[in-house]
C-alpha positions in Angstrom: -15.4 34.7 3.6 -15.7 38.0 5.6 -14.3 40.1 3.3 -12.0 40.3 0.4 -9.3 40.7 2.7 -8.9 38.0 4.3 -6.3 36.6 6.8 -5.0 33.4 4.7 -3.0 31.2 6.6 -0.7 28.1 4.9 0.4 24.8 6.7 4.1 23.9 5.4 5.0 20.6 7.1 8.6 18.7 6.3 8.8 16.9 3.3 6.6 19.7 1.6 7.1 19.9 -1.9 8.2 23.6 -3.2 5.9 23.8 -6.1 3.0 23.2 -3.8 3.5 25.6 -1.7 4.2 28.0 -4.5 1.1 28.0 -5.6 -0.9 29.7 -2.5 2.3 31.7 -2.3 1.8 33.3 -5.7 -1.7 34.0 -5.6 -1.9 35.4 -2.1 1.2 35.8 -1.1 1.8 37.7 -4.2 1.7 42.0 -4.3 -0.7 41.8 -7.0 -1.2 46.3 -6.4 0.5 46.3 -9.7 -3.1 44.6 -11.3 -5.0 46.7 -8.9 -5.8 44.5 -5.7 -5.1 44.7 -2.4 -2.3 43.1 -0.4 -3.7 40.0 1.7 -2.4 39.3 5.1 -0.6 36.3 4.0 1.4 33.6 6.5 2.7 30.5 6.5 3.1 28.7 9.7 3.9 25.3 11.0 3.9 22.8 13.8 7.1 23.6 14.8 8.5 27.0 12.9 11.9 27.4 11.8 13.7 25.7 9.3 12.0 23.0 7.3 13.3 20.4 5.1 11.4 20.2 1.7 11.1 17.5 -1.1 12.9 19.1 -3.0 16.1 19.3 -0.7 16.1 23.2 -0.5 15.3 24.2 2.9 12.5 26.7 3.5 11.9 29.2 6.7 8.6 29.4 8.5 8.1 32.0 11.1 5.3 31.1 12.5 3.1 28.5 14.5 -0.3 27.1 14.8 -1.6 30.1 16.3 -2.1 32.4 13.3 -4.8 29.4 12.5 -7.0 31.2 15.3 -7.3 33.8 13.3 -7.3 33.2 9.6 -9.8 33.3 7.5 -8.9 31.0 5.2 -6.5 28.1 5.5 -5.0 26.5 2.5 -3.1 22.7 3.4 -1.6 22.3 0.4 -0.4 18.5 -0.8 0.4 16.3 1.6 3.5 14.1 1.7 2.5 11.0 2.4 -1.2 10.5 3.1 -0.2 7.1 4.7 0.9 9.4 7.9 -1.8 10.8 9.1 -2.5 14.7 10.7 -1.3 15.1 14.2 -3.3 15.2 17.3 -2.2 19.3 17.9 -2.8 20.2 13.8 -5.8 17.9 14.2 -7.7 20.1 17.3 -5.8 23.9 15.7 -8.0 23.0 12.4 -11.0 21.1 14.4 -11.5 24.9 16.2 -10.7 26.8 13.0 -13.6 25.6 11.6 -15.8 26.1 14.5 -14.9 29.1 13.9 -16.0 29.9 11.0 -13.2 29.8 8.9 -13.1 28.2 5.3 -10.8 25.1 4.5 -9.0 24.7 1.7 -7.2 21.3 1.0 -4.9 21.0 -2.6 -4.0 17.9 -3.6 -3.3 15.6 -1.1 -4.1 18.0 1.5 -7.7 16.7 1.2 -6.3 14.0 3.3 -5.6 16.5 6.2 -8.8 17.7 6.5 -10.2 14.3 6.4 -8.3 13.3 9.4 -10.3 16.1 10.9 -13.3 15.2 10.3 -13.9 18.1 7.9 -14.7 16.4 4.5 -17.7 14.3 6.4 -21.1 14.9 4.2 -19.2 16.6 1.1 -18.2 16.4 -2.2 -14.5 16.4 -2.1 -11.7 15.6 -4.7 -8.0 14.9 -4.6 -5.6 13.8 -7.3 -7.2 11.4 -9.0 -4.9 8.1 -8.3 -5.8 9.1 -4.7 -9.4 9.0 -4.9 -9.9 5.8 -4.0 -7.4 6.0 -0.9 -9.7 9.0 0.2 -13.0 7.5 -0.1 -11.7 4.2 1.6 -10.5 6.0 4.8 -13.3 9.0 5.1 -16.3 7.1 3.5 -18.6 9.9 5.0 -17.2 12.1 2.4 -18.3 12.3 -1.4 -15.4 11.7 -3.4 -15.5 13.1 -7.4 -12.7 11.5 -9.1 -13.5 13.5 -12.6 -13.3 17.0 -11.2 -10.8 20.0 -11.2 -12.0 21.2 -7.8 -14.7 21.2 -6.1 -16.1 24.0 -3.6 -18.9 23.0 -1.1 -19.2 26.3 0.9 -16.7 25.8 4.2 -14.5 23.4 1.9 -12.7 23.7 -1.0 -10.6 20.7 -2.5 -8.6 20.4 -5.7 -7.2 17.8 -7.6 -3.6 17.1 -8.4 -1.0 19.8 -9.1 -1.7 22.0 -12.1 -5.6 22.0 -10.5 -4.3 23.7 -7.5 -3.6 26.8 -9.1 -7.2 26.4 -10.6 -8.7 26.0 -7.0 -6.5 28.9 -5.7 -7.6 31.2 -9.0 -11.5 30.2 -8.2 -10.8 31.3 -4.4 -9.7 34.9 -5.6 -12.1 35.1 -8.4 -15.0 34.9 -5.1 -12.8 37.5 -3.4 -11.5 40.1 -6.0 -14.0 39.4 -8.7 -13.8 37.9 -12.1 -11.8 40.9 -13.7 -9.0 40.9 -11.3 -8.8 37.1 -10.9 -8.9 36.9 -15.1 -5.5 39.5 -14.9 -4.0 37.4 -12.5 -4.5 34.8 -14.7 -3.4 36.7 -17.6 -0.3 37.2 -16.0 0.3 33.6 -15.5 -0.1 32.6 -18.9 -3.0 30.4 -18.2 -6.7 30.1 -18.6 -8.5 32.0 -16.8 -11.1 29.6 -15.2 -11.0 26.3 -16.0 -14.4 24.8 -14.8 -13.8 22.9 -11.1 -16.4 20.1 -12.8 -13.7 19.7 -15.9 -12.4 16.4 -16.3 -9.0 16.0 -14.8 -7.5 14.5 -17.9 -8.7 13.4 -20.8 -8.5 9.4 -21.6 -5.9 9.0 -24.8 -6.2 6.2 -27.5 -5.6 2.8 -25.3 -3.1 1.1 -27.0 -3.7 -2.3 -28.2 -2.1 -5.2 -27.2 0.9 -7.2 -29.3 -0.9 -9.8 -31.3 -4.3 -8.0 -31.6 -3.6 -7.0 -35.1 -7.1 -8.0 -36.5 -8.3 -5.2 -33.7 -5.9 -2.8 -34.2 -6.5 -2.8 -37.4 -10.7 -2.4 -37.2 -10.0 0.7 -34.5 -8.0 2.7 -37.6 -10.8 1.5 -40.0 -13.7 2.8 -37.6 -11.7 6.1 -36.7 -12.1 7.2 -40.5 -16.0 6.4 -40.0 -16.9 8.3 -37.0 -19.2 10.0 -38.5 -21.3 6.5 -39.7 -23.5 4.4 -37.5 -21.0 1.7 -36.3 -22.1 -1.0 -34.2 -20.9 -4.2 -32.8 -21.6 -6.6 -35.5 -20.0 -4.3 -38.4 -16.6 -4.1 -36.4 -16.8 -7.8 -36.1 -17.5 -9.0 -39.6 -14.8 -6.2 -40.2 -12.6 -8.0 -37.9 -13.4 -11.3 -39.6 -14.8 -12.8 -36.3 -18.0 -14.3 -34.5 -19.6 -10.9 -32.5 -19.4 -13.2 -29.2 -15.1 -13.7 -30.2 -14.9 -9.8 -31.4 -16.5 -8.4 -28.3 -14.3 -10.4 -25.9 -11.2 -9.7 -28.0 -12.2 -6.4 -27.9 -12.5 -5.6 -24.4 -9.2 -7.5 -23.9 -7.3 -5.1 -26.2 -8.8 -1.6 -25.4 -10.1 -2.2 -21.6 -13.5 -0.9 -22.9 -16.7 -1.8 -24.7 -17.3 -1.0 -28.3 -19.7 1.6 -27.2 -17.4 2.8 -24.8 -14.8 3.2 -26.6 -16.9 4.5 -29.7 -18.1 7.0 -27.8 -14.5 8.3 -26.2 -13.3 8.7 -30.1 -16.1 10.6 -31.0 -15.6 12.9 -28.0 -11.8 13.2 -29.3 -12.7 14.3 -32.6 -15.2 16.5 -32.0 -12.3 18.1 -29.5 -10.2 18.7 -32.5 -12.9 20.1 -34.4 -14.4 22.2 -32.3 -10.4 23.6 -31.8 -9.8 24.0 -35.0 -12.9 25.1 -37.0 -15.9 27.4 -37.1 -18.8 24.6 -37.6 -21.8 24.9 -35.4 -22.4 22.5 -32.6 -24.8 21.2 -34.4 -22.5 20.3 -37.4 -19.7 18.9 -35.3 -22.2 16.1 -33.9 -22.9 15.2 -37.2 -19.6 15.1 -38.5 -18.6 12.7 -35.7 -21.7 10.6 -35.5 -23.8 12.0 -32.3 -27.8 12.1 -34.1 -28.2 15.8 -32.7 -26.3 18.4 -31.0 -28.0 17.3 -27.9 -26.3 13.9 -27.5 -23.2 15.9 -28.0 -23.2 18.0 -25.3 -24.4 15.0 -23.4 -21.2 12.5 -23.9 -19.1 16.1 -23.4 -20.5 16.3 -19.7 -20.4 12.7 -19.3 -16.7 12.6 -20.7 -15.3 15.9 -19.9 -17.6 17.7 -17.3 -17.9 21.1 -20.2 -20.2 21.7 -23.0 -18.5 21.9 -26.4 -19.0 25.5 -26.3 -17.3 25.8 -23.2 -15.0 23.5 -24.7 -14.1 25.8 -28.2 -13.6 29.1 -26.1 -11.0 27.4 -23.6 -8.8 25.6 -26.1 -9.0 27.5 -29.8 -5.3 28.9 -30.8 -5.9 32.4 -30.1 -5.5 33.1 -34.0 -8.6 31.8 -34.6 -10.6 33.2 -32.0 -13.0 36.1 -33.0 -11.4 39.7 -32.7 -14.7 41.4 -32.0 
């Protein structure tokens, strides 16, 4: 962007869902003087201004039409109502010549769809909400969908994942604009984080239950839980399960959806989670204690599993009481 004040500009559309649009709203429509930065030129426009029915049955006013796109800066679409119906022809061209323009594109949620329709996610890496993902690799297979992302920023586009991520996206947009020290008091002011990785899973798989009837399985998962930190392999869990490894395996995969490695791995992950919340052990002593050979393979299976290092992992999530003072 040219500056950090830009001209942001947000498309409200009927059906819009309140919370969406309160997110933009409250980090750049917001007087944030208090926290010492400036006051954006902020509006929210739409195909046809005036009153616009919402999702969530209160009404909202928009003042303005497509034409403040010709001059933003930056244009946020936030989620979507139903990607099903795609962009119009008028939105279509207004954000077709936005971009030829120059200016940067920023689609939450579902809005990725949006700037799909115009032809604006071809050749990048792009998220959405990740039960969407599919959907928006099927019908823009130009782009490069990431499924296991917060957001994702590829220069001209910006895309989020679902909800909560929005306000991470939005707080990454005005930590490029104001800086890290005013986007961190924003965020202090929110109660949240204040910056959540955009490559951070966007959720983290709980235990799979098992199926009624599994109880031999079942009752092998508790027994390898309390030996995490143990080389475990497929043949132990079956003679522990009282069953042939070719029987065990299948039954496995059955209950859980996963491979023993797979899943072996995923608890490990877990634990070390906890740990690395709740403790002061080294890195190094946390991959012991849940049965990674070196730190190194730790930090591997956290990328792989949760897009942060365990580092990155302890400062985001340990209780505040336990965090060092100096």
């Amino acid at each position: 962007m040219s500056s950090s004040h830009p001209r942001v500009a947000v498309l409200a559309f009927p059906g819009i869902s309140l919370f969406h649009l309160s997110v933009p709203d409250l980090l750049f429509g917001e007087d944030w003087s208090r926290l010492g930065l400036p006051r954006l030129h902020y509006q929210v426009c739409a195909e046809q201004p005036g009153l616009l029915p919402t999702a969530n049955g209160l009404p909202v006013q928009v003042a303005h039409d497509l034409a403040v796109l010709a001059e933003a800066e930056l244009i946020i679409i936030p989620s979507w109502g139903d990607p099903a119906i795609p962009a119009s022809p008028v939105l279509v061209a207004a954000l077709q010549q936005a971009a030829q323009r120059g200016a940067r594109m920023v689609g939450l949620c579902l809005g990725a769809f949006v700037l799909g329709d115009a032809g604006l996610l071809d050749g990048r890496d792009v998220t959405t909400h990740w039960g969407w993902c599919a959907q928006l690799a099927g019908r823009f297979p130009q782009a490069r969908v990431h499924a296991d992302v917060l957001y994702l920023d590829d220069g001209a586009v910006m895309t989020s994942a679902g909800t909560v991520a929005a306000i991470d996206g939005c707080l990454h947009l005005l930590r490029q604009q104001q800086g890290v020290q005013a986007a961190n008091r924003v965020a202090r002011r929110l109660v949240m984080p204040p910056q959540r990785q955009g490559g951070q899973a966007q959720y983290i798989e709980q235990p799979v239950p098992v199926r009624a009837g599994d109880e031999r399985i079942a009752a092998t998962l508790d027994w390898a839980r309390e030996r995490l930190d143990s080389p475990l392999d497929v043949d132990q869990l079956a003679a522990r399960a009282l069953m042939s490894r070719r029987t065990f395996q299948r039954r496995f995969v059955d209950a859980t959806g996963q491979t023993v490695q797979q899943w072996l791995a995923q608890e490990r992950v877990r634990l070390a989670c906890q740990l690395l919340e709740g403790g002061d052990w080294p890195v190094e002593r946390v991959a012991q204690a849940v049965g990674f050979a070196t730190a190194l393979s730790l930090r591997q299976h956290f990328q792989r599993h949760l897009g942060i290092t365990p580092a990155a992992w302890r400062k985001l999530y340990r209780p505040v009481s336990l965090r060092d003072e100096g």
